[in-house]
C-alpha positions as CSV (number, residue, x, y, z in Angstrom):
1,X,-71.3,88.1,-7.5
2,X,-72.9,85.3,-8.7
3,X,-76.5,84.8,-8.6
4,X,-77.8,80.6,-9.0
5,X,-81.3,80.2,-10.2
6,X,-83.0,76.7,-10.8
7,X,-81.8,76.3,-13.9
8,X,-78.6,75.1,-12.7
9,X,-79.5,72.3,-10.5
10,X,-81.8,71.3,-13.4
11,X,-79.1,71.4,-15.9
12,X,-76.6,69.6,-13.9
13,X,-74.2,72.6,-13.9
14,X,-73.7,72.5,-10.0
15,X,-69.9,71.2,-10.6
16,X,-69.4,74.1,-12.9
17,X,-71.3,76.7,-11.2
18,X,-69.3,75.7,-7.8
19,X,-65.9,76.0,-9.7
20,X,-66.8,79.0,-11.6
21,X,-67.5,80.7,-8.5
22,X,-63.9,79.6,-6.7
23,X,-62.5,80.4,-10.1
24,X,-63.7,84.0,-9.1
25,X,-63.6,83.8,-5.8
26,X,-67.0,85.6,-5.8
27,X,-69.7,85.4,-3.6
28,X,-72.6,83.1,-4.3
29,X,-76.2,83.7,-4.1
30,X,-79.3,80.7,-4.7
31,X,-83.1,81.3,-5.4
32,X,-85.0,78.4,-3.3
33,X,-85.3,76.5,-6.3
34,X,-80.8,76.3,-6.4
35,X,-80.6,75.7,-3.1
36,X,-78.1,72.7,-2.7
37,X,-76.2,74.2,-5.6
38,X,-73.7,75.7,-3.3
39,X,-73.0,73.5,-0.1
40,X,-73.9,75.6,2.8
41,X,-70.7,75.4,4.3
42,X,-68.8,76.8,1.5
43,X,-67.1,80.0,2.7
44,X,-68.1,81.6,-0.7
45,X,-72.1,80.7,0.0
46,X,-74.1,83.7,1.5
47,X,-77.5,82.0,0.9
48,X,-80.6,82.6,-0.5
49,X,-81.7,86.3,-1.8
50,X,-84.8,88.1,-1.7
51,X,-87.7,88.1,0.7
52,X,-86.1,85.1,2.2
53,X,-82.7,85.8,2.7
54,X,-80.1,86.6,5.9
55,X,-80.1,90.6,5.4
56,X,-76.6,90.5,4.8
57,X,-77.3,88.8,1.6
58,X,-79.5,91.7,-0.2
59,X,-77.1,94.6,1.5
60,X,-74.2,92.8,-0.6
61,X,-76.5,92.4,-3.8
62,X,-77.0,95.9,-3.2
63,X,-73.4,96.7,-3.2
64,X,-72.5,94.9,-6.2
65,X,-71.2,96.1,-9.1
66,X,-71.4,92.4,-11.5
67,X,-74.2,90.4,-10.8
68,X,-73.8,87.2,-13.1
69,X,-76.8,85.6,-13.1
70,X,-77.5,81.6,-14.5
71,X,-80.5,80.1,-14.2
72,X,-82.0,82.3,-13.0
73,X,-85.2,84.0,-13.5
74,X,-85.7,87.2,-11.8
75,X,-88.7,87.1,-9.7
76,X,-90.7,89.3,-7.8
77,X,-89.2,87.0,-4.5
78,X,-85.8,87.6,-5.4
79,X,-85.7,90.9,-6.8
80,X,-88.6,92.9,-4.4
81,X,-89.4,96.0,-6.6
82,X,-87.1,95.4,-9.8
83,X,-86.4,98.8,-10.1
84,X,-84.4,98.7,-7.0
85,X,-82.8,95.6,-7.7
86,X,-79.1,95.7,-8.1
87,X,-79.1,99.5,-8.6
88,X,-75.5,99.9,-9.3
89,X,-74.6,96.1,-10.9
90,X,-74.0,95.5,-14.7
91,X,-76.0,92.1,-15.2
92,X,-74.9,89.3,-17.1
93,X,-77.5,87.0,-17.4
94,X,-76.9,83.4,-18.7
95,X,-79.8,80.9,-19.5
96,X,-81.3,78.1,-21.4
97,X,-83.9,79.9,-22.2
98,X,-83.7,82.8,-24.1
99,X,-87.0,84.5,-23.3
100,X,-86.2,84.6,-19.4
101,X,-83.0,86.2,-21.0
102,X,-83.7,90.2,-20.3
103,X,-87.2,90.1,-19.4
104,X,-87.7,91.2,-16.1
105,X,-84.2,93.2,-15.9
106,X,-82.1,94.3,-19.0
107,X,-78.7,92.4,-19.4
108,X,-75.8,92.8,-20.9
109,X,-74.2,90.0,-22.2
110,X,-77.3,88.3,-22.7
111,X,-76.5,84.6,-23.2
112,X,-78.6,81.7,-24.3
113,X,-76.4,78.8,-22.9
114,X,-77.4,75.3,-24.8
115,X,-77.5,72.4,-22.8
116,X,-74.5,69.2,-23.5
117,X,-74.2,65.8,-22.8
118,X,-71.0,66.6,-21.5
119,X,-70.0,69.8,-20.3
120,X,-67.2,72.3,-21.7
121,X,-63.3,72.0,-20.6
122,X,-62.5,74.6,-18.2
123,X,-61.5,77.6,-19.7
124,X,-57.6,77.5,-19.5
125,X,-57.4,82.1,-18.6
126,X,-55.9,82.7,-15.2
127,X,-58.7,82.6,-12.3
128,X,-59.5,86.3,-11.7
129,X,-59.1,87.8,-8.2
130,X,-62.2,89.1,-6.5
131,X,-60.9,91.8,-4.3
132,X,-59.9,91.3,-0.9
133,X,-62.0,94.1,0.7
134,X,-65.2,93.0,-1.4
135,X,-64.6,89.4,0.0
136,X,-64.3,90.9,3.8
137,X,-67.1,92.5,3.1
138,X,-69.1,90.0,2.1
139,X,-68.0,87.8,5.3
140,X,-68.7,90.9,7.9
141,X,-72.3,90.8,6.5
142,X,-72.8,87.1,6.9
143,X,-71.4,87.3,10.2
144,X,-73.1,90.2,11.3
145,X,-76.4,89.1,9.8
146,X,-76.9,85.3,9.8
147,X,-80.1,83.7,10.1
148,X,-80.5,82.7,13.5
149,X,-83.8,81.8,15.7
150,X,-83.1,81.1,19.0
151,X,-86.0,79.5,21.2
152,X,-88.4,81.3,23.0
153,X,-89.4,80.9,26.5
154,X,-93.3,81.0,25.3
155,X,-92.7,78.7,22.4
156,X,-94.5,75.3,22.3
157,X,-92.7,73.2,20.8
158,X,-89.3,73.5,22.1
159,X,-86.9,70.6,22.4
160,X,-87.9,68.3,25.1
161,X,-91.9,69.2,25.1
162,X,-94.1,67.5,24.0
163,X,-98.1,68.3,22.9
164,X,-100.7,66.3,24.7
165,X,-102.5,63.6,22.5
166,X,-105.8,63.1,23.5
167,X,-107.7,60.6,22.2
């Protein structure tokens, strides 16, 4: 599973990140700040993580067993209680900056990635296959949990109300 911190809209590396992730066929997830990294359309895009995300989105973190994360920093918003982050994943975490590398939870690889002018050829290895029941799974849980809030009754400002302006 891929996991899409800032970094990677900062660094450009939304082309790469995109095709690294079809290269895989592995799920995607984005912090806020790599949101637009992924379009949301993309079949491989489950959203944002943390306290913000669909629940299907942590229940497949939780499931994981490779979390590669770039850009990313690990925070409390993400993560929730660290410890309980990603229980069963290896982490490979991939960044510019190699202090974020590690610091909240240990890696392995840990990889300081420098920034180019241009960026790398494609690696020319054959695109691995992420396996077809882990890719069901991840679509059951976005179906089954999407993010969805329908209008209330009581709610004020529904389509077609208006508020008063007094004045």
């Amino acid at each position: 599973m891929l996991y899409l911190g800032g970094g990677v809209i900062t660094s450009g590396a939304t082309d790469l990140a995109q095709a690294l992730a079809h290269r895989l066929s592995s799920p995607v997830v984005c912090t806020l700040m790599a949101m637009g990294a992924v379009p949301p359309d993309d079949p491989l895009f489950m959203g944002m993580l943390g306290m913000h995300a669909a629940k299907g989105t942590n229940f497949l973190i939780e499931e994981a067993d490779l979390l590669l994360a770039i850009g990313a920093r690990f925070d409390d918003r993400a993560t929730g209680k660290v410890a309980e982050f990603c229980p069963q994943a290896t982490i490979a975490h991939i960044d510019i900056d190699a202090a974020e590398i590690g610091k909240i939870k240990p890696a392995f690889p840990r990889t300081r990635w420098r920034r180019r002018r241009h960026p790398p050829p494609p690696a020319q290895t054959p695109a691995a296959a992420t396996p077809p029941a882990w890719r069901a799974r991840a679509a059951e849980l976005r179906a089954t949990h999407r993010l969805h809030a329908p209008p209330r009754a009581d709610e004020p400002l529904q389509s077609g109300q208006h508020l008063p302006v007094s004045g």
